[in-house]
Backbone bond lengths (Angstrom), bond angles and torsions (degrees), N, CA, C in turn:
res aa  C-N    CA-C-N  psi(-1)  N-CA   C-N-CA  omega(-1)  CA-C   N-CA-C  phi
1 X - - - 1.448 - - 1.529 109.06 -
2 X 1.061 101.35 135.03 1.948 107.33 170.66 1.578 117.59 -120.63
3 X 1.455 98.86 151.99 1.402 115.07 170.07 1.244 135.34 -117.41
4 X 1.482 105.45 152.37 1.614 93.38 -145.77 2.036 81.39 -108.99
5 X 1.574 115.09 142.82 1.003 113.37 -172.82 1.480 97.33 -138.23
6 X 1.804 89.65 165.02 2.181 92.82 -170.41 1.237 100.51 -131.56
7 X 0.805 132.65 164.04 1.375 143.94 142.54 1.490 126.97 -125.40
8 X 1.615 119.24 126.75 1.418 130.28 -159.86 1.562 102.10 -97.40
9 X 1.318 106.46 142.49 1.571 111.32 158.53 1.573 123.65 66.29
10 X 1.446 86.75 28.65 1.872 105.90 172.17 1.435 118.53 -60.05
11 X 1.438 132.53 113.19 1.236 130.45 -149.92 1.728 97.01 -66.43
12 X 1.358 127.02 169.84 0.775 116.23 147.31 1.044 148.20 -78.56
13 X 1.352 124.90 -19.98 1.389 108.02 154.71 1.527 132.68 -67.06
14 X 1.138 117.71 -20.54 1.337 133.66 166.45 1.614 99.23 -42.34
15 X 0.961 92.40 -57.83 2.108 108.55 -153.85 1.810 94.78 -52.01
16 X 1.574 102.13 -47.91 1.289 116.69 -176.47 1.156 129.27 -58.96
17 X 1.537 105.64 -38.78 1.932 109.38 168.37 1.670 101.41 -76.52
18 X 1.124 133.00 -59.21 1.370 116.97 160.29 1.216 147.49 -8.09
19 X 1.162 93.54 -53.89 1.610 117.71 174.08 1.637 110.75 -66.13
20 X 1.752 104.20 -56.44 1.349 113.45 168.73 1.805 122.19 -70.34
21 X 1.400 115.97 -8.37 1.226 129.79 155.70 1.498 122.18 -68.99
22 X 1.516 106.42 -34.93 1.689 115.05 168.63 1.552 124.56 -76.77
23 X 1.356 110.63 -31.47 1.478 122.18 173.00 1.584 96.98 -72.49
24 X 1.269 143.09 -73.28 1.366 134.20 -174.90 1.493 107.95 -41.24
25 X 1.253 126.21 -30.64 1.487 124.84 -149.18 2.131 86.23 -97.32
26 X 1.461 91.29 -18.92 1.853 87.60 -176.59 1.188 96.10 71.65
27 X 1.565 138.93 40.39 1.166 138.27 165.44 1.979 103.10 -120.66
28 X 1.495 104.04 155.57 1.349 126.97 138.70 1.553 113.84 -31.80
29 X 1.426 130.46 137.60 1.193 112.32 152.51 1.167 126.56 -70.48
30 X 1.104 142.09 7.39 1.449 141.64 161.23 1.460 110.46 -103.68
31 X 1.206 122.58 -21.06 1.545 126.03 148.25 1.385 118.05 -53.12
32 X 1.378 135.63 -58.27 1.241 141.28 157.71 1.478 109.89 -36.64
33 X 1.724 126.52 -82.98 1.361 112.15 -174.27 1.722 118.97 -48.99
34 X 0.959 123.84 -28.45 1.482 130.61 176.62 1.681 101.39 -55.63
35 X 1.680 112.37 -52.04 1.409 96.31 -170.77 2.032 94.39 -79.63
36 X 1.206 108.23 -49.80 1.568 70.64 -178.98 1.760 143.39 -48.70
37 X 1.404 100.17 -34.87 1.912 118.24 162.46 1.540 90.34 -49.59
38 X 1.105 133.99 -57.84 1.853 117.63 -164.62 1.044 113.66 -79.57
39 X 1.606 131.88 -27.74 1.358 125.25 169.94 1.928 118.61 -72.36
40 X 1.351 98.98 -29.30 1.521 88.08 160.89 1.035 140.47 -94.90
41 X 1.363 94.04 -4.56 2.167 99.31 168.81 1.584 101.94 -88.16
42 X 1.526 133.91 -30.61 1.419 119.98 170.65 1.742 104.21 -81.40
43 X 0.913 114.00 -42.42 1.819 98.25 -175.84 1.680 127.51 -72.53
44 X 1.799 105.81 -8.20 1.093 112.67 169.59 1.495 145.44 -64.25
45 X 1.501 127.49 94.21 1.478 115.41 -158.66 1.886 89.81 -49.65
46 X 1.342 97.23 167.94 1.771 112.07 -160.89 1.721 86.05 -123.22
47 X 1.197 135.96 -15.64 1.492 133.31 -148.23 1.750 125.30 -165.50
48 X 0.778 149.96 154.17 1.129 154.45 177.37 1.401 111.42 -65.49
49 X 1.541 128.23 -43.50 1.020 151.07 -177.19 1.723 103.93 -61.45
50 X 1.489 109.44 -66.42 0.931 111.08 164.06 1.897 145.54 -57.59
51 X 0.934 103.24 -7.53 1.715 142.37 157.31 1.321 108.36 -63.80
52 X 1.266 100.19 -58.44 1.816 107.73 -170.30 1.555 96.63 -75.85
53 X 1.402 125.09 -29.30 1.363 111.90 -156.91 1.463 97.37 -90.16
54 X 1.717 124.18 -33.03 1.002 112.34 167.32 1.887 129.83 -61.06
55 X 1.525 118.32 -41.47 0.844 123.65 164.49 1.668 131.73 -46.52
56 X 1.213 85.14 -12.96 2.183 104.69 178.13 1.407 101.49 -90.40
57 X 1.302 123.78 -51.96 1.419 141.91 169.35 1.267 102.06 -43.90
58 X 1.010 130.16 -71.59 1.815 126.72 -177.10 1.368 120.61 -77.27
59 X 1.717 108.70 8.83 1.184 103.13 169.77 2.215 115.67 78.24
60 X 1.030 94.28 7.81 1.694 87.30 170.70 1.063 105.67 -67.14
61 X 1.730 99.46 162.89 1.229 115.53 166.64 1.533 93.57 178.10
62 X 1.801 99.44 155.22 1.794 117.33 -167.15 1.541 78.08 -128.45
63 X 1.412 93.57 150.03 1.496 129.80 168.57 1.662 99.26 -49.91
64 X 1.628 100.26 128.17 1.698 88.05 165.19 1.507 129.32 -51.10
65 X 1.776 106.72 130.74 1.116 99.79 177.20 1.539 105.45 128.64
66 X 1.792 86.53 -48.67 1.550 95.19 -168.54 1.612 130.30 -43.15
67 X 0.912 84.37 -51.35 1.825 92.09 -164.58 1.536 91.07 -82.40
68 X 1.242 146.78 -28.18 0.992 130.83 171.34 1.826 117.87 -65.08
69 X 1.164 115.71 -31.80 1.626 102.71 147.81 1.380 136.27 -81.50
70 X 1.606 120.47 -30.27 1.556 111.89 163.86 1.559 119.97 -69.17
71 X 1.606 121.01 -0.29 1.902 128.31 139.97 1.478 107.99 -50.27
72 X 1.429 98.76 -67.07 1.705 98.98 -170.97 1.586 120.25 -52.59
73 X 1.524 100.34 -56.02 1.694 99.03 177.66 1.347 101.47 -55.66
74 X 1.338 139.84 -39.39 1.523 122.11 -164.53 1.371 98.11 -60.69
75 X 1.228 112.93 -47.85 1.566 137.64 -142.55 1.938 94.62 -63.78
76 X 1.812 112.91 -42.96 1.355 121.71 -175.72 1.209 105.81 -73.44
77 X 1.182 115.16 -42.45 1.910 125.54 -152.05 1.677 97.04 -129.73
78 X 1.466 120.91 76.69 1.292 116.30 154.09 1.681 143.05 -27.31
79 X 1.615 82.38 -45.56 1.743 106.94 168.38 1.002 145.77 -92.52
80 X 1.660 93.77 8.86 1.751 102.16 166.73 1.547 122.39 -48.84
């Protein structure tokens, strides 16, 4: 089963790089948004867990300490 989905009040210039995003891609513009909608629902971590597991995978890592203060500053200053 499929669903048919909209989106309102797409700026125009938006619409326009899109459009010119679909011609490079040799796609439809609705061929184009389709592959972008599928590349961000499969490339999207889903979880925190999964964040961490990717971040192990690529090898990150913060200076001890680190991330335990860029918690806090988030944690003080929402709007950084």
């Amino acid at each position: 089963m499929t669903v048919t989905l909209s989106i309102k009040n797409v700026p125009a210039e938006l619409a326009r790089q899109l459009r010119e995003r679909a011609v490079r891609h040799h796609r439809s513009l609705q061929g184009e948004l389709m592959a972008i909608i599928e590349t961000a629902a499969v490339q999207s971590p889903r979880s925190l867990r999964e964040l961490g597991d990717l971040a192990q995978q690529l090898g990150l890592r913060s200076p001890s300490g680190e991330s335990a203060r860029m918690v806090r500053d988030d944690r003080d200053d929402p709007d950084r």
